[in-house]
MARVEX-778590 format. One line per 5 residues: number of its first residue (from 1); their letters; for each residue x, y negated, z of C-alpha. Coordinates in Angstrom, 3 decimals. Example, Ala and Ser with C-alpha at 12.3 -4.5 7.8 and 13.67 -1.06 7.14 Angstrom:
BEGIN
1	AS	12.300,4.500,7.800 | 13.670,1.060,7.140;
This chain:
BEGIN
1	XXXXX	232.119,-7.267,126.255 | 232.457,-11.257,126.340 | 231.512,-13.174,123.250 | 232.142,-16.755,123.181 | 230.053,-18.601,120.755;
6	XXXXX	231.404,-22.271,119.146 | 228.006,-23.995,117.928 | 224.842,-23.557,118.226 | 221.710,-24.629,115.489 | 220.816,-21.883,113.197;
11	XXXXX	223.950,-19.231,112.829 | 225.295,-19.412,116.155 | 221.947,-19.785,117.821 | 221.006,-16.377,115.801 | 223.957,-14.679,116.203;
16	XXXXX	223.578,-14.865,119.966 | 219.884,-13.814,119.903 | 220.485,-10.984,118.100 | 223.418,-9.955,120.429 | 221.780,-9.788,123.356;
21	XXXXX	219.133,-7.563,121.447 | 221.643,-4.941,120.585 | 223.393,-5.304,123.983 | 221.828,-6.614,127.030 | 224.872,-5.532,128.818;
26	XXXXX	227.372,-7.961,127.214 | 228.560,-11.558,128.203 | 227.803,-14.339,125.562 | 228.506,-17.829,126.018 | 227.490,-20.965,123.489;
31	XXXXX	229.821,-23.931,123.543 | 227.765,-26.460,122.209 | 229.521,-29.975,121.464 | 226.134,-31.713,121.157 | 223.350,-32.208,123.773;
36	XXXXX	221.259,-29.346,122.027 | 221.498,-25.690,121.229 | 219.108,-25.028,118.737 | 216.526,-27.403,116.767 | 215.063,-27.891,113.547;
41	XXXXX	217.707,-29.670,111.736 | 215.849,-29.883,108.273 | 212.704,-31.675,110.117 | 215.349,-34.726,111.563 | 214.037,-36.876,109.002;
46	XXXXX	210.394,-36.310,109.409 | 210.589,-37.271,112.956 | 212.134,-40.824,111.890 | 209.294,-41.327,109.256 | 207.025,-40.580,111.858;
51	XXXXX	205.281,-37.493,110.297 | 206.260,-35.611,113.400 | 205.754,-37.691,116.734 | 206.735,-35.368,119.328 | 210.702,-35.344,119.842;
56	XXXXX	209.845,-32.429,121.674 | 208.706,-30.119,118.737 | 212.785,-30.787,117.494 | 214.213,-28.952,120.166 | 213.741,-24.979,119.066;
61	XXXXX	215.417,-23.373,122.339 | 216.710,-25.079,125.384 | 219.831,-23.887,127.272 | 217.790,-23.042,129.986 | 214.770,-21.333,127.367;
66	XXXXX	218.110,-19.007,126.822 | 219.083,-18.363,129.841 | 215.138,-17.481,130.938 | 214.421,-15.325,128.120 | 218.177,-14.379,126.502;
71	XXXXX	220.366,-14.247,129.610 | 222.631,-16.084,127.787 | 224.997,-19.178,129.346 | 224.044,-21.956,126.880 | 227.168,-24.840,127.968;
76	XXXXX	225.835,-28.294,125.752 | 227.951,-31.267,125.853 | 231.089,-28.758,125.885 | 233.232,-29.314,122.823 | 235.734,-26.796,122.214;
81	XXXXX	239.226,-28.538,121.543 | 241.422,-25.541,120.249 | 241.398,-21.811,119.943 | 244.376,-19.779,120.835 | 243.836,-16.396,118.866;
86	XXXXX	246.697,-14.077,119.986 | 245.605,-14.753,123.466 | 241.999,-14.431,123.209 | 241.350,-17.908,124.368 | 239.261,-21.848,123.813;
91	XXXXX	240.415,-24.592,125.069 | 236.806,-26.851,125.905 | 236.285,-29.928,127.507 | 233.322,-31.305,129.680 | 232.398,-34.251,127.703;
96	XXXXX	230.523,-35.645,130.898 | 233.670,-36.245,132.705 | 236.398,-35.190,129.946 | 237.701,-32.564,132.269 | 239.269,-29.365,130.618;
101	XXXXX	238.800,-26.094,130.885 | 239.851,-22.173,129.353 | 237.382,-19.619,128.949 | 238.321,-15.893,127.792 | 236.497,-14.173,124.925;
106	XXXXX	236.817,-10.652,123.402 | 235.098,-11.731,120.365 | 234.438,-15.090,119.113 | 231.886,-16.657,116.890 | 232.547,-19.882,115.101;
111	XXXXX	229.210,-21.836,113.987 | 230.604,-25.284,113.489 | 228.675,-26.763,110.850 | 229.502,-29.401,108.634 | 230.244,-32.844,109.209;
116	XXXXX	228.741,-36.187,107.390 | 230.911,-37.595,104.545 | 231.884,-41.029,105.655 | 234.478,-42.164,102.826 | 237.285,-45.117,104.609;
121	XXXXX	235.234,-47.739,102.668 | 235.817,-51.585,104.090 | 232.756,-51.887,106.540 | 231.882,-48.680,106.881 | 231.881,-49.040,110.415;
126	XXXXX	229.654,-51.981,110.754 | 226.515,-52.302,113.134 | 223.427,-50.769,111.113 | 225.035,-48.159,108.982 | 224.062,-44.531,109.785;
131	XXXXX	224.331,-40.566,109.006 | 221.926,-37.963,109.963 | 223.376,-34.664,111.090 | 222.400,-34.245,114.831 | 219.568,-35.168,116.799;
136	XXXXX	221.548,-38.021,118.548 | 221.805,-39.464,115.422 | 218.136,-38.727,114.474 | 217.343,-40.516,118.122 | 219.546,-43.582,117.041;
141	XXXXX	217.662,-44.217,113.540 | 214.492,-43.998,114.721 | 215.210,-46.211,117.987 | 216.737,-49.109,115.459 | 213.710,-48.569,113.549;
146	XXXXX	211.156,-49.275,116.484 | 213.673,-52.015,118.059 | 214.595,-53.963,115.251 | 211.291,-53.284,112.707 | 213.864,-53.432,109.616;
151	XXXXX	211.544,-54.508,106.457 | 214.467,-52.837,103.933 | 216.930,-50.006,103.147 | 219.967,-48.661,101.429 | 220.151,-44.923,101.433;
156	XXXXX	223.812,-43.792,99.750 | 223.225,-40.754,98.355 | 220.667,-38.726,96.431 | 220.998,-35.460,97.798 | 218.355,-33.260,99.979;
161	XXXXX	219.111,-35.632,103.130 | 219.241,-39.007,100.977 | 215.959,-38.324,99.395 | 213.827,-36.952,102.546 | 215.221,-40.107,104.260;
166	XXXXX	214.124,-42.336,101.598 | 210.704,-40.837,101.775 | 210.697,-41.254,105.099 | 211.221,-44.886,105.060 | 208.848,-45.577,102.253;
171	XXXXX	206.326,-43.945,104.660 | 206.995,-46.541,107.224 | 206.761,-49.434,105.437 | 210.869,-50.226,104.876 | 211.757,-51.325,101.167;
176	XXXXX	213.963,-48.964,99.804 | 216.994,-48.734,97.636 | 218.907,-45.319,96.974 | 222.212,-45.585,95.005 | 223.541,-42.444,93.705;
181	XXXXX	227.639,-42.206,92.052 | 226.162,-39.271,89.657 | 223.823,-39.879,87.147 | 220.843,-38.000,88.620 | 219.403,-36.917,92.044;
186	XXXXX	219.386,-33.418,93.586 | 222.198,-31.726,91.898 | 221.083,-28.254,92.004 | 218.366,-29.402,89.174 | 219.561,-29.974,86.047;
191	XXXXX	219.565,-33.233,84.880 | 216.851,-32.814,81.644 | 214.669,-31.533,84.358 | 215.329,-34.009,86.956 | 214.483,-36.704,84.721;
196	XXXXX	210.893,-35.949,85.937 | 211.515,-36.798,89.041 | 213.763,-39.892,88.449 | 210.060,-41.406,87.140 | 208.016,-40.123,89.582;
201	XXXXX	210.330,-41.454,92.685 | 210.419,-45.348,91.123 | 207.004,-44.536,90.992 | 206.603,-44.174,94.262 | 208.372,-47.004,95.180;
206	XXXXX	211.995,-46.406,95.012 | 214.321,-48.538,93.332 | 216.893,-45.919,92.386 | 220.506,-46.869,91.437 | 222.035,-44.003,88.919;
211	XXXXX	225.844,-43.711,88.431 | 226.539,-46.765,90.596 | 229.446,-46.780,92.958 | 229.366,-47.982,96.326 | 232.785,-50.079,97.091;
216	XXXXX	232.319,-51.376,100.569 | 229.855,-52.946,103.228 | 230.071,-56.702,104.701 | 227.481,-58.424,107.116 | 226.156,-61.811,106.127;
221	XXXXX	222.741,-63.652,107.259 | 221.883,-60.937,109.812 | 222.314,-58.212,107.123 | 224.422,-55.343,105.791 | 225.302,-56.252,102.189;
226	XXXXX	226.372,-53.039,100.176 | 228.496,-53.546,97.870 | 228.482,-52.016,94.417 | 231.807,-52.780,92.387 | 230.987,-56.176,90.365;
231	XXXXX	227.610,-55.885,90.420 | 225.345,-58.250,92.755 | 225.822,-56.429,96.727 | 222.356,-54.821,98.304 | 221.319,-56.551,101.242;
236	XXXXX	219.385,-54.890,103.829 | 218.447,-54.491,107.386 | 220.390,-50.895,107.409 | 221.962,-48.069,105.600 | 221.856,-44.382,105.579;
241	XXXXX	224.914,-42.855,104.506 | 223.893,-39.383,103.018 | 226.552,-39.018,100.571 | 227.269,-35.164,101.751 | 228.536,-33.024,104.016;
246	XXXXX	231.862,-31.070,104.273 | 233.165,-27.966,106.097 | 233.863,-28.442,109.645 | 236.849,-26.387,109.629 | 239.298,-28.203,111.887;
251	XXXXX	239.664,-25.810,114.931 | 239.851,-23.064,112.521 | 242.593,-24.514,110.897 | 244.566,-25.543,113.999 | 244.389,-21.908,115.252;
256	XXXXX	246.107,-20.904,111.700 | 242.716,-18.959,110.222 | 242.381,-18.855,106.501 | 240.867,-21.326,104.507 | 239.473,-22.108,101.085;
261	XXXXX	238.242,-23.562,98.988 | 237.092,-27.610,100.507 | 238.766,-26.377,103.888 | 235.849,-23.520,104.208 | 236.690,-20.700,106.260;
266	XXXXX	237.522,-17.609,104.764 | 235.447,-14.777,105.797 | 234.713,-10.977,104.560 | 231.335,-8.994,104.096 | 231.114,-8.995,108.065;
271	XXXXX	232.028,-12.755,108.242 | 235.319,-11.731,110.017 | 237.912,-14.331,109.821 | 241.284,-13.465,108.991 | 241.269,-12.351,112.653;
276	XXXXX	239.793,-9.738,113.312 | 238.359,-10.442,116.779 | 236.773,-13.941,115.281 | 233.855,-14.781,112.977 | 232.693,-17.624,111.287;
281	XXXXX	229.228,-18.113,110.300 | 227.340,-21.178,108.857 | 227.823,-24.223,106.490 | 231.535,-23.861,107.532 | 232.431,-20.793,105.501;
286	XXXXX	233.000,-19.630,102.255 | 230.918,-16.986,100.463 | 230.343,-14.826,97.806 | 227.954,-16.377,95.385 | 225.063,-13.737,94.663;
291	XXXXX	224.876,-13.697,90.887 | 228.412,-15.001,89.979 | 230.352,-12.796,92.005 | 233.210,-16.098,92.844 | 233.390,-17.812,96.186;
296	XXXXX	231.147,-20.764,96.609 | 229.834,-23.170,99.776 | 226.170,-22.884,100.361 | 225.240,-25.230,103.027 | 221.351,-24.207,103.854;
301	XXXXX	219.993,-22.957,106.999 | 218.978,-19.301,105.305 | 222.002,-18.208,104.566 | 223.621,-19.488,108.375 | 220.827,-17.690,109.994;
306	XXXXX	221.186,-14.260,107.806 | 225.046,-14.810,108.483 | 224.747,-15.281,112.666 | 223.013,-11.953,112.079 | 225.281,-10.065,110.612;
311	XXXXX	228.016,-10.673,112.450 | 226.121,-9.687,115.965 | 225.493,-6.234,114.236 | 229.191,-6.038,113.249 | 230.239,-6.595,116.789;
316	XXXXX	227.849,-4.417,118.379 | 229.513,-1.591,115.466 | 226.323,-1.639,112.761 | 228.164,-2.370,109.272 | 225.881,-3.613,107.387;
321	XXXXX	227.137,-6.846,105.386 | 226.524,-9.929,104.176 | 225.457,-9.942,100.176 | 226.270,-14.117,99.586 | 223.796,-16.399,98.514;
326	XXXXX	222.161,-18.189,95.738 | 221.571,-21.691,97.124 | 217.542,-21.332,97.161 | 215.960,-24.474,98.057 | 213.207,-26.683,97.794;
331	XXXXX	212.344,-30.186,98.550 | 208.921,-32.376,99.106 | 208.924,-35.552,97.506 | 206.163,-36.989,98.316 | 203.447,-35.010,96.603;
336	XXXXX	205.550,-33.414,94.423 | 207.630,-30.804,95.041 | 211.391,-29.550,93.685 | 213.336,-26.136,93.842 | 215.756,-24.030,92.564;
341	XXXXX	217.111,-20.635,93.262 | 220.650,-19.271,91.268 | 222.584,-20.503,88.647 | 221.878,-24.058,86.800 | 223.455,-25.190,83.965;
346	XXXXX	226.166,-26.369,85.309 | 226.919,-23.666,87.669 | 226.787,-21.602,84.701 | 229.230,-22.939,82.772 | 231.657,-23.148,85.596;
351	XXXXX	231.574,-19.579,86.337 | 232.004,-18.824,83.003 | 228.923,-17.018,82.631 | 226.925,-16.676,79.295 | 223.214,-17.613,79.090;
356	XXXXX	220.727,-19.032,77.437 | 217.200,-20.936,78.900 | 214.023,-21.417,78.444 | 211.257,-24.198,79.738 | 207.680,-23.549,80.008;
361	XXXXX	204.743,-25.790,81.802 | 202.303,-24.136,83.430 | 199.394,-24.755,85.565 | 199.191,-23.860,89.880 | 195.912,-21.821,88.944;
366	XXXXX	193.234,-21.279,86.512 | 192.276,-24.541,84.729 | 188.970,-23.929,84.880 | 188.862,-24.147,88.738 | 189.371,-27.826,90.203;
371	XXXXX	192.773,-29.026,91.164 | 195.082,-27.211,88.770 | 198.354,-29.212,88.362 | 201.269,-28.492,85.907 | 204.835,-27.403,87.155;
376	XXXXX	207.625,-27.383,84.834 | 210.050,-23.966,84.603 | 213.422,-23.807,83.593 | 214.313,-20.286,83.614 | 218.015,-19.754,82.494;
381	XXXXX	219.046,-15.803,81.403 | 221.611,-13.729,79.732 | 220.673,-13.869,76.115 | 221.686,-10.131,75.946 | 220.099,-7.961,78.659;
386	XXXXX	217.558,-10.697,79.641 | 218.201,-10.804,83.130 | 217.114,-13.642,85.223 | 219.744,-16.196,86.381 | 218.174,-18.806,87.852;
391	XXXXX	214.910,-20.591,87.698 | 214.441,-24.596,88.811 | 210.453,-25.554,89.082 | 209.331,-29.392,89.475 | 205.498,-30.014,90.316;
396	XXXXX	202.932,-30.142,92.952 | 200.760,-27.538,93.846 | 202.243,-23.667,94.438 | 205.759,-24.828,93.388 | 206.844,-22.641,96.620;
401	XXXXX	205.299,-19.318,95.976 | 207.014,-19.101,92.311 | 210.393,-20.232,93.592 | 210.447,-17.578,95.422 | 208.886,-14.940,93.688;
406	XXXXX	211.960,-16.619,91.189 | 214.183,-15.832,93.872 | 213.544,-11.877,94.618 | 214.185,-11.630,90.626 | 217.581,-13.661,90.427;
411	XXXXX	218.065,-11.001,93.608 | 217.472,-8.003,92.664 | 218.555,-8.436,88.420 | 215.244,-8.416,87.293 | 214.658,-8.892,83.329;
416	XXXXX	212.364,-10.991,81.611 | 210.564,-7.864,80.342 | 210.372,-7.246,84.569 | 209.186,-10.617,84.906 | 206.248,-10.229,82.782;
421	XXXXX	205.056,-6.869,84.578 | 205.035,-8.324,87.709 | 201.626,-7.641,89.591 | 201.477,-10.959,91.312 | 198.180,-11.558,92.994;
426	XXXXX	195.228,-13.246,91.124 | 192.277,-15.104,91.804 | 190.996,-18.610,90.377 | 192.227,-21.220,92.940 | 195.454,-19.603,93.228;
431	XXXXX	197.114,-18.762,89.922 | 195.834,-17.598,86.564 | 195.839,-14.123,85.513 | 199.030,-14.430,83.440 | 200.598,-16.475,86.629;
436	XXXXX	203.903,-19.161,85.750 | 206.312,-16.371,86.406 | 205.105,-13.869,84.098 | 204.477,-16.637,81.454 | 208.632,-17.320,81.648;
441	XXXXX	208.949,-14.093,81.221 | 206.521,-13.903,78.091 | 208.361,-16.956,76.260 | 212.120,-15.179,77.094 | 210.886,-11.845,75.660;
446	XXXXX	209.822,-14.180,72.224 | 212.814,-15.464,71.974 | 214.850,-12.196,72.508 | 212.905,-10.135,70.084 | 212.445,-12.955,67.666;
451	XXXXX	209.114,-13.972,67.231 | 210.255,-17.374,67.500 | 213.394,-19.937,67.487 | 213.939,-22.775,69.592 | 216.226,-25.736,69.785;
456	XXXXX	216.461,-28.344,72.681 | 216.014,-31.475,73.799 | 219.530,-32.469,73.205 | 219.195,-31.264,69.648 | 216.410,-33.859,68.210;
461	XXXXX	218.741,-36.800,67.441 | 221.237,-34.134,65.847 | 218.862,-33.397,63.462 | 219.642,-34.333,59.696 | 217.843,-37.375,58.934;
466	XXXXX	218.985,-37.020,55.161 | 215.824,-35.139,54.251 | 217.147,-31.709,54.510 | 214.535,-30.452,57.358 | 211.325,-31.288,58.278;
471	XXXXX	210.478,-32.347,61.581 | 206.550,-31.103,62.396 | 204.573,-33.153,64.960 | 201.240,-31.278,65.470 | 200.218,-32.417,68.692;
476	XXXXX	196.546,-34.889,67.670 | 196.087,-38.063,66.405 | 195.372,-39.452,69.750 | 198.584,-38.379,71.540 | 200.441,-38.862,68.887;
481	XXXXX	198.991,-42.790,69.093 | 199.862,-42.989,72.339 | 203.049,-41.277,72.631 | 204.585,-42.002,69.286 | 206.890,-39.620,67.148;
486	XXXXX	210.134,-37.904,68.442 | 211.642,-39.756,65.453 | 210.125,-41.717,62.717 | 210.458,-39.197,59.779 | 208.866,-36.589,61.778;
491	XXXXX	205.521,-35.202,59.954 | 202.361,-35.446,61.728 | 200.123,-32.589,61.128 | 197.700,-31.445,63.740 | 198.182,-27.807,65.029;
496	XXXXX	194.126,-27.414,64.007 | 194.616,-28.655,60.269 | 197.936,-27.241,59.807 | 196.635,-23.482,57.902 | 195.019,-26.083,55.282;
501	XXXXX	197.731,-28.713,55.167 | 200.381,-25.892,54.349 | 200.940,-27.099,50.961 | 202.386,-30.146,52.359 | 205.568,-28.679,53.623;
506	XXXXX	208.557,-27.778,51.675 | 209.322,-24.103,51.887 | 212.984,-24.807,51.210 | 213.420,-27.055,54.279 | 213.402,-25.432,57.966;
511	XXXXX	210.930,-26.582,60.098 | 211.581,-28.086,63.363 | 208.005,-28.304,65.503 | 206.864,-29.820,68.411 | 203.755,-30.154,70.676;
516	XXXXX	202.946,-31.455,73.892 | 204.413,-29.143,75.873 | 205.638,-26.273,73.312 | 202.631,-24.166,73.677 | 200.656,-25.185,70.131;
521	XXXXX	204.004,-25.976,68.661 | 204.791,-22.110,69.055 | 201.517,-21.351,67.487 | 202.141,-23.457,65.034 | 205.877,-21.707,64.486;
526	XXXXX	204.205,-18.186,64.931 | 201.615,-19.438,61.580 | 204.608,-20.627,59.722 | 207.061,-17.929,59.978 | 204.189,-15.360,58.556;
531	XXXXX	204.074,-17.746,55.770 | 206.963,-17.438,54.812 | 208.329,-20.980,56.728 | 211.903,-21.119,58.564 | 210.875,-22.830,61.695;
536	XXXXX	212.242,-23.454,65.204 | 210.114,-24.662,68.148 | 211.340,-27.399,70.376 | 211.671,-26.156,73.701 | 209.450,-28.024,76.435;
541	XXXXX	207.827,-29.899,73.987 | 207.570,-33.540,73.470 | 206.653,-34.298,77.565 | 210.169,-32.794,78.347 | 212.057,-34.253,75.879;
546	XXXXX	210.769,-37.754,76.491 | 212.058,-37.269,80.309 | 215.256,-35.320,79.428 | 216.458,-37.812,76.385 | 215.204,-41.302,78.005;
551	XXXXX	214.873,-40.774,82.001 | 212.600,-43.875,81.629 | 210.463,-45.147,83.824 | 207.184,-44.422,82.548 | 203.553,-43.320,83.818;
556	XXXXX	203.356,-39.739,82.324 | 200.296,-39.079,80.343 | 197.639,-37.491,81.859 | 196.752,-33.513,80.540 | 195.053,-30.895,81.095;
561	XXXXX	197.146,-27.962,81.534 | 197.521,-26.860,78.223 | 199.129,-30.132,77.331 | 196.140,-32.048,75.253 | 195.655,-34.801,77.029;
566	XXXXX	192.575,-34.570,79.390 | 190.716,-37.669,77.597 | 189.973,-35.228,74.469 | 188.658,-32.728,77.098 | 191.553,-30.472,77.087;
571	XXX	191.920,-27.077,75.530 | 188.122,-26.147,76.465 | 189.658,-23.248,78.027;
């Protein structure tokens, strides 16, 4: 058997690993278009900031690593020019002396990744604008940077890319500017939750550009001016176009395979093509989202690998397939750190699928050992069987471990009941006995069986101002000095007076409480309610409403854990 592979990186690089471990008998070739096979694509940027100074450590497998330990003929600098599927042949050419050849295959793998977005905008072409998808590319930014020892930046685009570039930069001195068309960063966060990180990334020092549109680049005075509609053009000493990436799906569509949606190939559960004898694999294909059920483009280096896999096994006849994905991913940023795994809002409502969400804020480990930081937990869920949808988490310490402990449950359907009988592992410097996960799944389970009502962000400046409610502050005097009132006919009645100050509040009106952080605001609601109160707790609590509803630059307040601010000492606890 003779299995020509297009692409290398991380799903044709796997596929042809695992080949040659289910048959050491067969012929497998990698056509590689680029000077290397297989290297660590997501660490590109860190080698341009200078966090990793061996080029070296970039390169995962060499072709002649693969040949030594594989057996397999690794060709790089061979780009494959067209596929003729009824005869079982590529077309490739030597790209060191353009000649042209035809290999043969019996079965071929296509792992052609995507390409960088680079809209036809006037200048685009200019002398000191950039993408990042390959290591050449990684090898020309950081060679400008050492040559020309630029002092400032434009980075188009806030995705994962954008943002570790701008990082990056930052780290080595440049000036930055990022300038985003959508009105947050890092799409696969919500945006009341990426408000969070909007502050903390100006506070870093990026100035960050929301809904801005770039129009065109022009050089003037030794610079490349970016230019942002009417607005005064961004002058710096280079750009990095990040805006996105699409499928590379050209030679798939020239040899008449099906495509979808964006141009993605179509594949089935063995990432067969619409011929049989080829497979796609990689941010080039479509897939099966794993909660949704509908087709979807997940361009991470997970899925690719877990793809490359499966279609070796199909070849070599095991039939297991591929399940989809749910786009889990994380980013550092700095110190802090931001992921998501399933369905967001927005995803959500685009599939049509019914849920409802809930935030909590919860500390890495038990407060009362040094170093415990807060992360913030959306958690969205069917409102009626209380399964787990998707979780996003933005904070510092241990944000990794619960993403993917958040993961495994969007995986395999877990409830929030499930959630909270997890037996995660406990000890004082790394989680608290009732760990973030399981304290999600406490605060779904409330809501579900009623112990408490909530309303959102989004819902405070809804609220009658006619006198009809009451709106309950009782976070204490001091943070309530410091961080003023959601609005300014909102009572202010501290959570610790609030059993003697009862008489205060008109039974007749509901109750709308905050806190902090929603934690004493649901005790408060929980008091209430047995009193005979309607009430409805305001979900994340003044800190995430002041992010969500402003996404103002502002120097968060500091807290202990339990969301009284650490100059009254805390909770005690």
């Amino acid at each position: 058997m003779k299995v020509v592979i297009v692409g290398g990186v991380a799903g044709g690089a796997t596929a042809a690993a695992r080949l040659r471990r289910l048959n050491e008998e067969a012929e497998i070739i990698i056509l590689e278009r680029t000077g290397y096979v297989s290297y660590a694509n997501c660490g590109l940027p860190y080698y341009i900031g200078g966090t990793i100074q061996d080029k070296g450590a970039l390169t995962l497998q060499t072709p002649e690593s693969f040949r030594a330990r594989f057996n397999i003929d690794v060709r790089v600098r061979n780009e494959v020019l067209s596929v003729q599927p009824e005869e079982h042949t590529v077309t490739v050419r030597r790209l060191e002396d353009g000649s042209e050849y035809t290999e043969t295959y019996d079965k071929l793998i296509l792992s052609p990744g995507a390409k960088a977005i680079r809209p036809p905008l006037p200048g685009i072409d200019l002398e000191g604008i950039f993408t990042l998808r390959t290591v050449e590319d990684t090898f020309r930014i950081r060679n400008f940077l050492e040559r020309e020892r630029p002092k400032s930046a434009v980075v188009v685009g806030g995705g994962f890319i954008g943002l570790e570039m701008a990082e990056n930069l930052i780290h080595a001195g440049v000036r930055t500017t990022m300038i985003q068309l959508d009105d947050q960063v890092l799409l696969p966060l919500d945006k009341d939750l990426v408000g969070e990180v909007h502050a903390y990334l100006r506070g870093q020092g990026l100035d960050l550009r929301l809904s801005t549109a770039v129009t065109g680049f022009r050089r003037r005075g030794g610079k490349v001016e970016t230019l942002i509609g009417e607005e005064a053009p961004v002058a710096a000493d280079l750009v990095i176009l990040a805006i996105g990436v699409a499928p590379e799906s050209d030679l798939a569509r020239r040899a008449g395979l099906t495509l979808g949606q964006k141009g993605a190939i179509v594949v089935d559960d063995h990432m067969r093509t619409s011929h049989p004898d080829i497979y796609a694999v990689g941010d080039a294909v479509e897939l099966t989202h794993a909660v949704t059920g509908q087709k979807a483009l997940v361009a991470l280096a997970g899925p690719a690998n877990r793809q490359g896999r499966v279609a070796a096994d199909h070849i070599c006849g095991l039939t297991q397939g591929y399940a989809g994905a749910q786009g889990s991913s994380i980013l550092k940023l700095f110190g802090m750190t931001a992921a998501a795994t399933g369905l967001n809002e927005r995803a959500a409502k685009a599939a049509g699928v019914a849920y409802d969400k809930a935030v909590t804020y919860s500390a890495s480990h038990a407060t009362y050992y040094p170093g415990a930081q807060n992360m913030t937990v959306k958690t969205l869920f069917d409102p009626d069987t209380g399964r787990i949808l998707g979780a996003q988490i933005v904070g510092f310490d241990g944000v990794d471990k619960r993403i993917d402990v958040m993961a495994a449950a969007v995986r395999q359907g877990l409830t929030a009941r499930q959630l909270t009988e997890l037996d995660l592992a406990y000890v004082p410097p790394y989680s608290s006995a009732k760990d973030p996960v399981n304290m999600a799944g406490y605060v779904i389970e409330n809501l579900r069986s009623g112990l408490v009502e909530q309303h959102h962000w989004d819902q405070v400046a809804g609220l009658p101002a006619d006198g009809s409610v009451t709106l309950l502050d009782v976070r204490t005097p001091d943070e309530v000095k410091q961080q003023g009132l959601l609005r300014p006919d909102a009572v202010h009645i501290p959570l610790d007076e609030l059993r003697q100050r009862l008489g205060e509040l008109d039974p007749a009106k509901k109750i709308y409480v905050n806190c902090f952080s929603g934690l004493r605001s649901y005790l408060a609601c929980r008091i209430l309610s047995q009193k005979g109160f309607r009430c409805s707790n305001l979900s994340g609590g003044w800190r995430f409403w002041s992010y969500a509803a402003t996404d103002r630059v502002h120097d968060a307040i500091p807290t202990h854990p339990c969301g009284i601010p650490t100059e009254r000492g805390g909770c005690g606890k």
